[in-house]
C-alpha positions, -999 to +999 in steps of 0.1 A: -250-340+361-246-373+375-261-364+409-296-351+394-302-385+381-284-406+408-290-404+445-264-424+463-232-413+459-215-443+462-236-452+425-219-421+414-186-428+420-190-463+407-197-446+375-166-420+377-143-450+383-152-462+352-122-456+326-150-444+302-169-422+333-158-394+314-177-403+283-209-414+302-214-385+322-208-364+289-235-380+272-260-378+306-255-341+298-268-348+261-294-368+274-307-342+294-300-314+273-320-335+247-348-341+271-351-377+277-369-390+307-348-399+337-360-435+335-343-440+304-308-430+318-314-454+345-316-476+318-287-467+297-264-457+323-254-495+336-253-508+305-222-487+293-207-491+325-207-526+316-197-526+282-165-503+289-157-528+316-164-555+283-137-533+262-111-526+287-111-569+294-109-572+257-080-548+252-094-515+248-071-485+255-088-456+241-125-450+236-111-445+191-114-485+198-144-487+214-165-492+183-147-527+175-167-542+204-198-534+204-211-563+183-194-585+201-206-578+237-234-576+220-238-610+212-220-622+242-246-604+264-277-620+246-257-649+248-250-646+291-287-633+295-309-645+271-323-673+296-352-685+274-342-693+232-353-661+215-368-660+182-355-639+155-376-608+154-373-610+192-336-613+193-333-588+170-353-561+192-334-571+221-298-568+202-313-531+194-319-523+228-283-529+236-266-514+205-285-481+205-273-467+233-237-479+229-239-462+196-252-431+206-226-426+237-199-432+205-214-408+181-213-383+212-182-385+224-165-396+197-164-365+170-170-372+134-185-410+142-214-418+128-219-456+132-253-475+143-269-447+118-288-477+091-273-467+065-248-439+073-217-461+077-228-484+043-200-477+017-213-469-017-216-502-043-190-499-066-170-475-053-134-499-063-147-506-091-161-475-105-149-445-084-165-419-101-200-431-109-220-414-081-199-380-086-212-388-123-245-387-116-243-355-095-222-336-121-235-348-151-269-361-142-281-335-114-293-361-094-304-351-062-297-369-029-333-387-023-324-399-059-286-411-050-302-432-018-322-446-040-293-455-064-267-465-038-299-491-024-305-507-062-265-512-070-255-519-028-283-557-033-268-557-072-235-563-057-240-586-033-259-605-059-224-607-080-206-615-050-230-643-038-223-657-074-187-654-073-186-626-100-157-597-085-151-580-124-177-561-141-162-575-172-175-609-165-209-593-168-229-614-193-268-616-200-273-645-184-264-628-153-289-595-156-312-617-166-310-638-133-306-607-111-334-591-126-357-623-119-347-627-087-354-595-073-388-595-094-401-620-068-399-593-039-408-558-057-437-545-074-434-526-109-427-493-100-398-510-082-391-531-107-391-503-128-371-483-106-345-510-108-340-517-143-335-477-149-310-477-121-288-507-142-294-490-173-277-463-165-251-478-144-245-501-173-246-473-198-218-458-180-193-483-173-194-498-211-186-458-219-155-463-190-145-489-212-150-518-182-177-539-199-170-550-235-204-545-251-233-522-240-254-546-219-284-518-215-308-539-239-305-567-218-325-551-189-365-552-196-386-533-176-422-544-165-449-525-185-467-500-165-493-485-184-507-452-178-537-450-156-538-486-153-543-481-116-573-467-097-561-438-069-569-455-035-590-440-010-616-439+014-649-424+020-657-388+035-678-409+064-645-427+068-627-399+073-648-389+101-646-424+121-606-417+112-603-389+131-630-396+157-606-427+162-576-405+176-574-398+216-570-356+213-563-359+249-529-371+248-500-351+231-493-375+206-531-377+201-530-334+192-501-336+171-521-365+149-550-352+144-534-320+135-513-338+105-543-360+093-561-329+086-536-311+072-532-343+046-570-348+036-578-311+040-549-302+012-536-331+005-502-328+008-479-352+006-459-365+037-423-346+031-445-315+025-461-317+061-429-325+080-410-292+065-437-273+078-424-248+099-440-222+123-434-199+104-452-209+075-480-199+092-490-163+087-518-161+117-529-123+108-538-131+074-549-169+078-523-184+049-505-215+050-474-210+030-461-248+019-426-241+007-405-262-020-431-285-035-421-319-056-429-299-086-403-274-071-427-242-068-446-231-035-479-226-026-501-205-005-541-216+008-561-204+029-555-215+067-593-240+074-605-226+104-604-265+118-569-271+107-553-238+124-576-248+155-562-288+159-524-266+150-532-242+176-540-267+204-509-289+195-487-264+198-498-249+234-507-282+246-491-310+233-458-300+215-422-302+233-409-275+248-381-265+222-364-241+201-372-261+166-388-243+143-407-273+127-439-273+140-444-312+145-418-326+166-412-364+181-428-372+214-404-389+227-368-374+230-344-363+215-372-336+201-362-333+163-385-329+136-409-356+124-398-374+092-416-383+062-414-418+068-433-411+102-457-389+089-467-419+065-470-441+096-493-418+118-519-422+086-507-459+078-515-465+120-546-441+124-564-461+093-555-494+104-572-486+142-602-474+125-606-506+107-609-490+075-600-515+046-575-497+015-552-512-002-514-500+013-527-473+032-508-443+045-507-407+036-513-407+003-544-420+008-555-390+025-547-371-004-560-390-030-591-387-004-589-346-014-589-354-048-618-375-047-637-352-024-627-318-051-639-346-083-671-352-062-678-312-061-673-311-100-643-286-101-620-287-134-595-312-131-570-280-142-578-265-107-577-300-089-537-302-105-529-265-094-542-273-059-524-305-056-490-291-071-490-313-101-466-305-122-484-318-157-520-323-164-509-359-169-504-364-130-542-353-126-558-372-158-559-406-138-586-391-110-613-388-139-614-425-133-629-418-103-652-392-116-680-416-113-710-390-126-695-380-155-683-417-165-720-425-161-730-396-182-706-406-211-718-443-210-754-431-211-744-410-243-754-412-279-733-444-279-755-464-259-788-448-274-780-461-310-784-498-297 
């Protein structure tokens, strides 16, 4: 495989001679195999010849080893070729250029690894301490796994927090030192955070005073922010916006097909952003024009009609502009390896698209496309009963805040009787 990417043969050989050439033409096949462009094995190629040639200098006899230097050539080669002083954010970039790749090779050749995954390798908070508590919250609690990330992220900052502070027992726990936690994570999340936060400690707290490993039950010490119910207006933007929003997208390119394709699909039936990267092609009944949109947040399905615009922009992506592949999801990342678009990019197609329209919301991304649905279906007077059903709420409650936006009918009620009796 070497030879298809690597013309002289005395480069190839270089690379054989290596003690990890093994390794490195292995993952050259899962480059390919993955479809990345040659120029990026040109660039990934001499780097890990260079880093085994680091490990083998610093004592390295097997590539199970390997892992233990990567940080550290790392940071020796920023130190070596970093000619001008680089900033943080720079640095940072830089130091991921180099550490990918290494990390990758690993997770290749090594089986089982799974380091240089953000977040993979993290052991959970706690887990000395209080064993049992995530098994807990499956068992017990029927937590799912978005729920447990979330979890593991809130308790993972609470103890560093006690560490920083010098507190190792949950015993010493004291509220004094919720109450300072509390505060200082205030000053960098909003309420839903915050209130995300103080539900995660409640119940953590709840449940190691019931192990016994806190002396009193510290759950009244924790006061969540008060969020009241439809305090906040829906953000969204105007149906003439969302024409300068898609007219701002360059349907030329692939990348330009497959986001035109998902911006639809979120303002035409507003679906949230982990609904529109499950899709899959076969979700798509062509014969009878349906688009099936399986396992909802509410936990049902649903089934609309396929918008002759929507299956046209899906159609054209997928003969033009999508990787050739054997996933099933229907969008896929440009750029290799080919896998399935996340939710988190899906939010940052709209979150970039809006921005390069110059359209001013307030923390846009795709959930400003659907709150655009619901304002368009408010606009067109339909029962705020067939708004929910269409959106997938799963009470009323969830669609009683967009009669804020009901402009008309607000109007009507403040031209009422009331107002005529003055």
């Amino acid at each position: 495989m070497l030879e298809k990417f690597f013309v002289r043969p005395t480069t190839v050989d270089r690379i054989r001679a290596s003690w990890i050439g093994e390794a490195i033409e292995q993952y050259v096949v899962w480059l390919n195999d993955k479809g990345y462009a040659a120029r990026s094995v040109f660039q990934r190629v001499p780097l890990l010849v260079r880093f085994g040639e680091y490990a083998r200098e610093n004592g390295a006899t097997s590539w199970e080893v390997l892992p233990e230097h990567v940080e550290r050539f790392v940071e020796d080669w920023l130190a070596e070729n970093g000619k001008l002083p680089l900033v943080n954010e720079t640095r940072n970039h830089a130091a991921r250029s180099i550490r990918g790749p290494i990390y990758q090779l690993l997770r290749v050749v090594l089986p089982g690894y799974s380091g240089g995954i953000r977040g993979r390798c993290l052991p959970r908070p706690f887990r000395e301490n209080v064993p049992e508590f995530f098994p807990y919250l499956v068992r017990e609690r029927g937590l799912s796994k978005e729920s447990l990330v979330q979890y593991e992220h809130h308790l993972r900052c609470f103890e560093a927090y006690l560490a920083k502070i010098g507190i190792l027992s949950l015993g010493e726990l004291s509220p004094a030192v919720l109450s300072g936690y509390v505060t200082s994570r205030g000053q960098a999340l909003g309420k839903a955070s915050m209130r995300r936060l103080c539900s995660v400690l409640k119940i953590f707290l709840q449940y190691v005073h019931r192990e016994g490993l806190t002396l009193r039950d510290l759950r009244p010490c924790i006061e969540p922010p008060q969020q009241y119910r439809h305090a906040d207006i829906p953000r969204s933007i105007t149906w003439s916006e969302v024409g300068r929003l898609l007219e701002s997208l360059d349907c030329r390119s692939p990348v330009g097909k497959r986001d035109y394709a998902i911006l639809l699909l979120l303002v035409t039936y507003g679906l949230r952003a982990r609904e529109v990267a499950a899709l899959r092609v076969d979700d798509i009944d062509w014969r009878h024009e349906r688009l099936h949109v399986p396992e909802r947040k509410a936990g049902h399905s649903t089934t609309f009609p396929l918008s002759p615009i929507v299956a046209e922009a899906i159609v054209d992506y997928l003969k033009e502009g999508r990787p050739p592949t054997s996933e099933r999801a229907i969008f896929l990342r440009a750029m290799a390896p080919h896998s399935s678009v996340t939710h988190g990019a899906i939010s940052q197609v709209a979150r970039r698209a809006i921005r390069k329209a110059g359209i001013e919301v307030f923390h846009p991304g795709s959930h400003t496309l659907r709150h655009t649905c619901v304002q368009r279906l408010v606009d067109s007077h339909f029962l705020l009963k067939t708004i929910g059903d269409y959106m997938g709420h799963r009470t009323a409650v969830a669609t009683g805040v967009y009669a804020k936006i009901d402009v008309e009918a607000l109007r009507e009620i403040a031209l009422g009787d009331g107002e005529a009796m003055l």
